[in-house]
C-alpha positions in Angstrom: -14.5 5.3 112.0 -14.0 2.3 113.5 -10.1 1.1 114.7 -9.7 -2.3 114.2 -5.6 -2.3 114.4 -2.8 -0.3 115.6 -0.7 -2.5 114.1 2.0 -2.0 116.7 0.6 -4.4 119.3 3.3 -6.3 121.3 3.2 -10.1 122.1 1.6 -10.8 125.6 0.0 -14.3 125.0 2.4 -17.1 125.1 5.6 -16.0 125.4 6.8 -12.4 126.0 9.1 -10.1 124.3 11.8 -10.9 126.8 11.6 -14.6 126.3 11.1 -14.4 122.8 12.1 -11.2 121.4 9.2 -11.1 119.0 7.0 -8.1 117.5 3.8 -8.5 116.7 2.5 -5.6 114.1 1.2 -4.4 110.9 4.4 -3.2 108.4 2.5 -0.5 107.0 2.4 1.4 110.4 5.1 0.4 112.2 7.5 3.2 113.7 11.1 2.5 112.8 12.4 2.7 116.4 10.2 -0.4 116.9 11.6 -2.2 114.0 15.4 -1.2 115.1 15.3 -1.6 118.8 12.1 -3.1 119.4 10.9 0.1 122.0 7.4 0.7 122.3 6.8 4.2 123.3 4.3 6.8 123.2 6.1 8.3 120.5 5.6 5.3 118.6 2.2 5.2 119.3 1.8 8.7 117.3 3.6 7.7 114.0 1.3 4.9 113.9 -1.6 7.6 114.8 0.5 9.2 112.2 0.5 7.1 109.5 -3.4 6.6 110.0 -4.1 10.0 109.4 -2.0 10.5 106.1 -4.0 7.4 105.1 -7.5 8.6 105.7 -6.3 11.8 103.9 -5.0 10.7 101.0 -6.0 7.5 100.4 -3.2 5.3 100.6 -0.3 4.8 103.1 2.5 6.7 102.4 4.6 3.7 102.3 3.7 0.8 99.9 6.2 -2.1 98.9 5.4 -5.6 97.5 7.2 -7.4 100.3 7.1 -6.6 104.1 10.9 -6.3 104.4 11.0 -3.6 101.6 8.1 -2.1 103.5 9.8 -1.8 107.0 13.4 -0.9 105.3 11.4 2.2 104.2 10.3 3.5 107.8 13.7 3.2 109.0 15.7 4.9 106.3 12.9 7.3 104.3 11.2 10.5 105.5 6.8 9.9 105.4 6.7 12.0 102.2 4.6 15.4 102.8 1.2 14.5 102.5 0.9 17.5 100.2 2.5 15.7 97.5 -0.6 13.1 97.6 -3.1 16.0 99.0 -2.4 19.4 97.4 -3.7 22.7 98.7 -4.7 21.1 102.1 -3.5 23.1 104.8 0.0 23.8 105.9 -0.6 23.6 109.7 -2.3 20.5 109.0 0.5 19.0 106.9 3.0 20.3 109.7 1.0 18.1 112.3 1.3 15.2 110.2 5.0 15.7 109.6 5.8 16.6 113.4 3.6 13.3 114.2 5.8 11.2 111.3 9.1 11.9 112.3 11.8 9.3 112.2 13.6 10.3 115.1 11.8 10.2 118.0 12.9 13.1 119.8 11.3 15.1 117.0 7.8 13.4 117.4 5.4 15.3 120.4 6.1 13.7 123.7 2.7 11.5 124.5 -0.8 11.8 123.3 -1.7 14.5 125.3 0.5 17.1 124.3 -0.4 16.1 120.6 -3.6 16.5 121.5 -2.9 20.5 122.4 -1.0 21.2 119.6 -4.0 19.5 117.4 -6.3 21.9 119.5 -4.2 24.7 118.9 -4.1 23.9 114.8 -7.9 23.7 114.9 -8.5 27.3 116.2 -6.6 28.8 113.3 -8.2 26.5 110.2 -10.4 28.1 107.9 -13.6 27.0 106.2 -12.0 26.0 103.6 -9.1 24.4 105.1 -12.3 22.3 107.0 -13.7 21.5 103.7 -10.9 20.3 101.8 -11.2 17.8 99.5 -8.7 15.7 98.3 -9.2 16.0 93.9 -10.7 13.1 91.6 -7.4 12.8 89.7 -4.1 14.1 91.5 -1.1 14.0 89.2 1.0 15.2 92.5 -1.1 12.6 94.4 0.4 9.7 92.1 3.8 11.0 92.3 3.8 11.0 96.1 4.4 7.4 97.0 5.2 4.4 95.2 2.0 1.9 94.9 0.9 -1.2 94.2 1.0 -2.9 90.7 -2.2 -3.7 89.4 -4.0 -0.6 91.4 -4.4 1.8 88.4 -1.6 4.0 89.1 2.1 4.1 87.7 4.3 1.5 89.8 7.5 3.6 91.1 10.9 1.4 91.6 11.7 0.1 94.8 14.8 0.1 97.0 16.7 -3.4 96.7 15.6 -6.0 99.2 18.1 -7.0 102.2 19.7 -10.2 102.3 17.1 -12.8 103.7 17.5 -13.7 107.3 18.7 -16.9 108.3 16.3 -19.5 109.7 16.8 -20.3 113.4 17.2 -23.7 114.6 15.4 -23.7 117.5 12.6 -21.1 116.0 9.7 -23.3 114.4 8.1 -20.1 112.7 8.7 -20.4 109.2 11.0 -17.5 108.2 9.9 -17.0 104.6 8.4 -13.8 102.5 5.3 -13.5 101.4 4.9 -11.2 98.8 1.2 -11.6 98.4 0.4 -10.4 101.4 2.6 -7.5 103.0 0.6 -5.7 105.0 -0.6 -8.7 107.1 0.1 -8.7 110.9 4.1 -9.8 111.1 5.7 -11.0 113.7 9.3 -9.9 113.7 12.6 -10.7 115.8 13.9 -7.7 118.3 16.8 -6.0 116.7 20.4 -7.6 118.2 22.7 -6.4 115.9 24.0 -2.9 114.8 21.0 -0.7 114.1 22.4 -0.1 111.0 22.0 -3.7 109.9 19.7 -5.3 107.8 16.6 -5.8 109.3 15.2 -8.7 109.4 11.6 -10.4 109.9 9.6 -13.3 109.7 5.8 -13.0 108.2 3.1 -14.4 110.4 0.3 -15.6 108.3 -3.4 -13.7 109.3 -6.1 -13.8 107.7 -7.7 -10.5 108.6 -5.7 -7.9 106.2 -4.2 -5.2 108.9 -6.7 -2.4 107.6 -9.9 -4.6 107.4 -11.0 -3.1 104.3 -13.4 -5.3 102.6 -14.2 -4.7 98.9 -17.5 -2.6 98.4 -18.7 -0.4 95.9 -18.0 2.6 98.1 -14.3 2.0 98.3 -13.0 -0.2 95.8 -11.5 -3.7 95.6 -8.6 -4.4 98.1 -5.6 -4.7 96.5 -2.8 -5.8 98.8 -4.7 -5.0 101.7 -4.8 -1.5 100.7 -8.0 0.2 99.2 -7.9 1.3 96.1 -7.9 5.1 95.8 -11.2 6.2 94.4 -11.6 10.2 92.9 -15.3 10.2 94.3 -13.7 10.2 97.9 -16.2 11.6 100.9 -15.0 14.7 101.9 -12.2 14.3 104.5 -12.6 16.3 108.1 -9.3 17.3 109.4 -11.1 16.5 113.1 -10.7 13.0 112.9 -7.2 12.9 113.8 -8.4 14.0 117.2 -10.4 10.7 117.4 -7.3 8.7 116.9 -5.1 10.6 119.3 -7.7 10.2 121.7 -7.5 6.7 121.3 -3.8 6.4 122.5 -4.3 8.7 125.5 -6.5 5.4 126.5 -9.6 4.9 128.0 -9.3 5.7 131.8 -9.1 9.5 130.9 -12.0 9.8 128.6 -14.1 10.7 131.8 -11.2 13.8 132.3 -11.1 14.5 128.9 -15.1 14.7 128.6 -16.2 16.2 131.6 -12.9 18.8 132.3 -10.6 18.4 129.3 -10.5 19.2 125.6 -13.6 17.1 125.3 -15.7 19.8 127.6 -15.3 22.4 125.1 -15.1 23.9 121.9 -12.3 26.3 121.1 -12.8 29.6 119.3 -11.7 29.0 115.5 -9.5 31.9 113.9 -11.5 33.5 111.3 -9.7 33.1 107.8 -9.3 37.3 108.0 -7.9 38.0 111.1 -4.0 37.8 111.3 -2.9 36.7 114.9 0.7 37.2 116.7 1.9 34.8 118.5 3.3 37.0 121.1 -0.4 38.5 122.3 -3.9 37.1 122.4 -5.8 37.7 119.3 -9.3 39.3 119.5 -11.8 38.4 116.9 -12.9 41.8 116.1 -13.7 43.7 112.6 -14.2 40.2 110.7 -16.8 39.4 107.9 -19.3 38.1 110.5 -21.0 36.1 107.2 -18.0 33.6 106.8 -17.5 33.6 110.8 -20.8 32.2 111.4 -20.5 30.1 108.6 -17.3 28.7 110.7 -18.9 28.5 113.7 -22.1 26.2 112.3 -19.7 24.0 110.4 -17.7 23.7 114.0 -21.2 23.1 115.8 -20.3 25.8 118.3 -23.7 27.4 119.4 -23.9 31.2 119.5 -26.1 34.2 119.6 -26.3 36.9 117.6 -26.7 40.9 118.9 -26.4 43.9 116.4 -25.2 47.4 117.8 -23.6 50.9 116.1 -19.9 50.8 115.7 -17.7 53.8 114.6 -14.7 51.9 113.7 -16.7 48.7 112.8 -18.0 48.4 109.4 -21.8 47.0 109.1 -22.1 43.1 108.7 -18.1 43.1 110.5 -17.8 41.5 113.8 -17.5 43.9 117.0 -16.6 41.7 119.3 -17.3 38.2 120.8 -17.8 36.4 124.2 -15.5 34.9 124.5 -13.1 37.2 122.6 -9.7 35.7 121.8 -8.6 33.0 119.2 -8.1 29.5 121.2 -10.4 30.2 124.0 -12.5 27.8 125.8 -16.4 27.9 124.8 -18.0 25.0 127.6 -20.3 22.6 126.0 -21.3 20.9 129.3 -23.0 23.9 130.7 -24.5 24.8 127.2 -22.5 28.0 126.8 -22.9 30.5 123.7 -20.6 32.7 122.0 -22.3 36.2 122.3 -21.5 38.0 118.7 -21.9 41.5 118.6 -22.5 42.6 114.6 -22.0 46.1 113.7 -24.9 47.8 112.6 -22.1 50.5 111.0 -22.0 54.0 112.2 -25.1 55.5 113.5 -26.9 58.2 111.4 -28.8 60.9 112.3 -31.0 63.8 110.6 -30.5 67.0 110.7 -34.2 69.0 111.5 -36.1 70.5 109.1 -37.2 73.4 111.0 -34.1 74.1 112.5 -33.2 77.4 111.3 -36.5 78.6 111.4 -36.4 80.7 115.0 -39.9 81.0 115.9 -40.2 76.8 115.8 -38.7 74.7 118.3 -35.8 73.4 117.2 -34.9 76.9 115.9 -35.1 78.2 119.3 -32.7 75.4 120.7 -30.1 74.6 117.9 -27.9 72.6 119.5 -30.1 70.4 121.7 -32.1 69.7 118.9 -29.2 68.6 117.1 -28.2 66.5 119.9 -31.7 64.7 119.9 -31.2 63.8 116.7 -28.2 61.9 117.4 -25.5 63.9 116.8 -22.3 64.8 119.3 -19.7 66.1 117.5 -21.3 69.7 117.5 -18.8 72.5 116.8 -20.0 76.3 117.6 -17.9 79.0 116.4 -16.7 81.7 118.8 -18.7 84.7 119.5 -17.7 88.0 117.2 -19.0 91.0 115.6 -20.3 88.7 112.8 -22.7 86.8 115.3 -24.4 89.6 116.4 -27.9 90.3 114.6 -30.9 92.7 115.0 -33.0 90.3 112.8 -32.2 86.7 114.5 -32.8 86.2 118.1 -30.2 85.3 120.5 -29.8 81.8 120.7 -30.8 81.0 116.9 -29.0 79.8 114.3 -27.1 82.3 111.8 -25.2 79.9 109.9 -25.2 75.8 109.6 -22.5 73.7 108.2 -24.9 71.5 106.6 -28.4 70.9 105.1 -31.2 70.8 107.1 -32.9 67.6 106.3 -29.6 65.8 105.8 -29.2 62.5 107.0 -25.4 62.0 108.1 -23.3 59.6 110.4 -23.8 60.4 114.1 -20.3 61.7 114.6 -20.1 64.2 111.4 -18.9 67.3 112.6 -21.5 70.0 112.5 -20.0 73.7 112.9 -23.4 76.1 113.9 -22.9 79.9 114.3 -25.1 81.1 116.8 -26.8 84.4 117.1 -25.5 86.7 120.0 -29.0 88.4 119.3 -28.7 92.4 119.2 -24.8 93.9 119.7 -24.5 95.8 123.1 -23.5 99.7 122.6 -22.7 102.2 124.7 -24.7 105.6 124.4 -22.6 108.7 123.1 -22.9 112.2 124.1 -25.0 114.1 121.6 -26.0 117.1 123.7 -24.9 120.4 121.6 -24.0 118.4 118.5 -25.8 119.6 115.3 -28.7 117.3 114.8 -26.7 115.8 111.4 -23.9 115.0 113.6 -25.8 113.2 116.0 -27.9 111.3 113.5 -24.6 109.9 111.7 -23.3 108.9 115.1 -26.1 107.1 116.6 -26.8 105.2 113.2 -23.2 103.9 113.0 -24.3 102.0 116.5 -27.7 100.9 114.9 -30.1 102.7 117.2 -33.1 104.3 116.3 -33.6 107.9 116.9 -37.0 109.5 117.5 -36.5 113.5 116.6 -38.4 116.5 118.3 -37.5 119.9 118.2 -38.4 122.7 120.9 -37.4 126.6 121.5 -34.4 127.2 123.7 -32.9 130.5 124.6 -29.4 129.1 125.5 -28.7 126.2 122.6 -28.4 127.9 119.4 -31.3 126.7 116.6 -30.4 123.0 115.2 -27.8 121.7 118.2 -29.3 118.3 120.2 -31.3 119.6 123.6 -31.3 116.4 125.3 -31.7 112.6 124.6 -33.8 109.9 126.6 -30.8 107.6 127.3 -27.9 109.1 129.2 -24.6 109.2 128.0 -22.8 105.5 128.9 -25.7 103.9 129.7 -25.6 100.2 127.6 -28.0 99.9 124.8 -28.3 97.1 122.0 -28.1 97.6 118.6 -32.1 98.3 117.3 -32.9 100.4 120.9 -34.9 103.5 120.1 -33.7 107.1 121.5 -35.8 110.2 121.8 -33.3 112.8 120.9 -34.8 116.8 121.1 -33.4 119.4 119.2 -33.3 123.0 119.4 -34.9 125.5 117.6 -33.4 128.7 118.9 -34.8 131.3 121.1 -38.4 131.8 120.6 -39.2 135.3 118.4 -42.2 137.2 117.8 -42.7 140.1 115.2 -43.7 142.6 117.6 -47.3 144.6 116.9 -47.4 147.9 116.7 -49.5 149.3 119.1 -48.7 153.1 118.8 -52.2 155.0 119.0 -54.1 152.0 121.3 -54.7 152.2 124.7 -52.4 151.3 126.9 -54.3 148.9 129.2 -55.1 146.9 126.0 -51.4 146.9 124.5 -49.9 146.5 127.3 -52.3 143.2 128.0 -51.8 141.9 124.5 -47.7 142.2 125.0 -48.2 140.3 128.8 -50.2 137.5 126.5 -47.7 137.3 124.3 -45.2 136.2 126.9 -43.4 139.5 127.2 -42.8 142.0 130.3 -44.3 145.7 129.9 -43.0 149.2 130.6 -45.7 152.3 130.6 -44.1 155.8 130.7 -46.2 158.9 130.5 -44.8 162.4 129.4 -47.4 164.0 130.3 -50.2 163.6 133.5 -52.7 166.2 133.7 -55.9 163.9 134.6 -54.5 160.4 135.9 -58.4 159.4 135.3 -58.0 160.0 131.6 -57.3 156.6 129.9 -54.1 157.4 127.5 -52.8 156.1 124.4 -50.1 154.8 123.4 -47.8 157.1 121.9 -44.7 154.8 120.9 -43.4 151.7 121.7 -39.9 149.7 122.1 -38.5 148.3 120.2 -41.1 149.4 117.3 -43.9 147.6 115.8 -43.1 144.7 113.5 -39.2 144.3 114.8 -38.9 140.3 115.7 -38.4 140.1 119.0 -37.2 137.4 121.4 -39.7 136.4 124.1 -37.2 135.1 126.7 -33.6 136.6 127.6 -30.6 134.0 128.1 -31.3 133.1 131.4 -35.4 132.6 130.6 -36.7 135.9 131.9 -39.2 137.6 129.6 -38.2 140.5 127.5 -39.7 144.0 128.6 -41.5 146.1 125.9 -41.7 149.6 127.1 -44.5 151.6 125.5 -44.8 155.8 125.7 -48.1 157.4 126.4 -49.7 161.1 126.3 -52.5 162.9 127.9 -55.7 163.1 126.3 -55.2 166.5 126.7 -53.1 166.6 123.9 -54.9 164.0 122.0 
């Protein structure tokens, strides 16, 4: 874009505005504070800026008239129509910048160039792609309504305000003071305002040759009409940016080495993503954005970035995580060839549950949870020990139970409830000793242990009571743990032979074999040489007989012999 005219120059060549009281300027751009009360100000400056930039949008000035004084009667007493009525759909914010730019009053306008400059900063960082890429449309029936135009340029001609009274020609003023409709956008010179503000206004047209926007007919834009181009519906698309150019322009030229090495022109500013909503009360972190249409924003703004991907729990994948820098508005430096570091969510880590893991004899089904763990998962619930963790089948340690399929592939932080086994149930060893042997059995099987059964004589514990057992009673077992338990069979009997008519060394050996204590008695002893017989015995032959008394001594069997005299 190249600036050929401001259109709000002041007179510095032959005579000054003192001496004089002339204006030198374009109509089309003039702000009405300069036409009133001849003040050039900064302000003024910006509604020409102003009236450039609804120009390059839409096509057109917003103000068109057939004569200059119609022209400048408008800036004075008519609001710069919103340049949505020539540009609908284009951004709010943008329109808002034009309007605050615009003004009439020039209290309402920002204060100089530079704080225009901020605010246009500030609108950039929350434009969307779209609002970037706005185009204005072929054929705008709210374009044509906008402003009143030219006759002859193709559009509808919209009446005009009545013209003030034509100013008097000065006497000692040899510029010609006469209109010339032909031409109303051509430099004018006009007088300083002297009378009431509220007067007509009143100016003289300058002949130039040069037409104040220096548009020369081409194919590209159209004939000039008026010295205003003809809108054309095949317009290049418009870039909001541009506006910055111009304001730049009226900051001047000796703080372009500021504003390119330390100001706004040392940076790029982080754009608001068109789904993030922002307060204005708190920064606004770009986070959990489609990172697609952000990057898309960040090439069209030519802000350089790089690109790292990592798990996100509260992130969806292809969503933004975060950015460095982080906030809407903030400074990216293009003098030291900064990026913006984008961290893309890769959504929420997943993780597989082992195959093998309630197998106990692998690995993994040794080591439940670690192995769970290795696989990538932390939100690992075990259930509290209890009579139903206890097992005589599944090792301590081992899985009994799992919330979820081994093999399953699941986000990292799925909650996984295992039950582990507490391996056998400690028990404490009863007293069995003189129960029946049924007794016992049912007792020790309701605490799962294995009994091994023998059975042996005993002279004290009647037949079928428990002797003894191999643990003692309180010691701690686990369920599974094997006890030797011995059971009585009652005192140990014989059926006593009858030995009536033997000898009685022999009998009474046999009956010593047998395990019980012998008696002799003789009734008769003629010849203690003669071996004698046995003539009866007690208790009798064939009685069952106990071998031991209570307290383990043997029984005595006392056997009766005779002489051989009387045998």
């Amino acid at each position: 874009v190249q600036i050929t005219d401001f259109g709000l120059a002041k007179a510095v060549s032959q005579a000054t505005l003192s001496s004089t009281g002339m204006l030198l300027g374009t109509a089309a751009y003039l702000a009405p504070e300069m036409i009133q009360y001849n003040q050039a100000t900064p302000q003024g400056d910006l509604y020409s800026v102003g009236i450039m930039a609804w120009e390059m949008l839409a096509g057109k000035v917003p103000f068109t008239a057939d004569n200059p004084v119609t022209l400048v009667f408008k800036h004075v007493h008519e609001d710069v129509p919103d340049i949505t009525t020539a540009c609908p759909g284009i951004n709010a914010g943008v329109a808002a910048f034009l309007a605050r730019l615009t003004a009439r009053a020039v209290e309402d306008r920002p204060q100089d160039a530079s704080v225009a400059f901020d605010e246009l900063q500030q609108l950039q960082s929350n434009l969307t792609i779209d609002d970037w890429q706005y185009r204005l449309s072929a054929v705008s029936p709210a374009a044509n309504d906008a402003a009143d135009t030219m006759p002859g340029d193709g559009t509808r001609q919209m009446p005009l305000p009545p013209a003030p009274p034509a100013p008097p020609v000065r006497q000692n003023d040899d510029r010609t003071r006469q209109f010339n409709p032909e031409n109303p956008n051509k430099t004018t010179v006009m007088p300083a305002q002297q009378a009431d503000p509220e007067a007509t206004t009143r100016l003289a047209l300058e002949k130039n040759d040069v037409p104040a926007n220096n548009v020369p007919a081409s194919p590209s834009n159209g004939p000039v009409s008026g010295g205003q181009p003809k809108r054309s519906g095949k317009r290049a698309p418009v870039i909001i940016a541009v506006v910055a150019a111009i304001v730049l322009a009226c900051a001047g030229g000796g703080g372009y080495a500021w504003w390119y090495f330390r100001g706004p022109g040392s940076y790029w500013t982080m754009p608001q993503p068109a789904d993030l909503t922002c307060s204005d009360s708190e920064p606004c972190r770009i986070s959990n954005i489609k990172w697609n249409a952000y990057e898309e924003l960040l090439k069209f703004s030519n802000i350089e970035y790089e690109e790292t991907e990592a798990f996100s729990d509260s992130v969806k994948a292809g969503n933004v995580i975060s950015t460095d820098p982080e906030n809407v508005g903030s400074h990216v430096s293009k003098r030291h060839h900064q990026k913006v570091k984008v961290v893309v969510s890769k959504g929420i880590k997943q993780g597989t549950v082992p195959t093998d893991i309630l197998d106990a004899t692998s690995a993994n089904g040794k080591d439940p949870i670690n192995a769970l763990k290795r696989a990538g998962f932390d939100n690992i619930e075990q259930t509290p020990a209890n009579d139903d963790a206890y097992s005589m089948d599944v090792p301590q340690g081992a899985l009994l139970d799992l919330s979820v399929d081994p093999g399953a592939t699941l986000p990292h932080n799925a909650k996984i409830t295992v039950t582990l086994s507490q391996g056998p149930k400690p028990v404490t060893m009863p007293d069995v000793v003189g129960k029946s042997k049924d007794e016992a059995q049912q007792t020790l099987d309701a605490l799962k242990l294995t009994v091994n059964w023998t059975e042996q004589f005993d002279d004290k514990i009647p037949q079928g009571q428990v002797i003894s057992a191999s643990a003692k009673t309180g010691d701690e077992l686990h369920w599974g743990d094997s006890v030797n338990a011995v059971v009585s069979k009652g005192p140990e009997t014989v059926t006593l032979p009858n030995y009536v008519g033997q000898k009685a060394a022999a009998a009474k050996a046999a009956l010593e074999k047998l395990g019980f204590s012998v008696k002799i008695s003789s009734q008769l002893t003629l010849d203690s040489s003669q071996d004698k017989k046995v003539a009866s015995q007690d208790p009798v032959g064939g009685t069952e007989v106990r071998l031991r008394q209570e307290d383990g001594t043997p029984n005595t069997v006392t056997l009766k012999m005779y002489s051989s005299l009387f045998d």
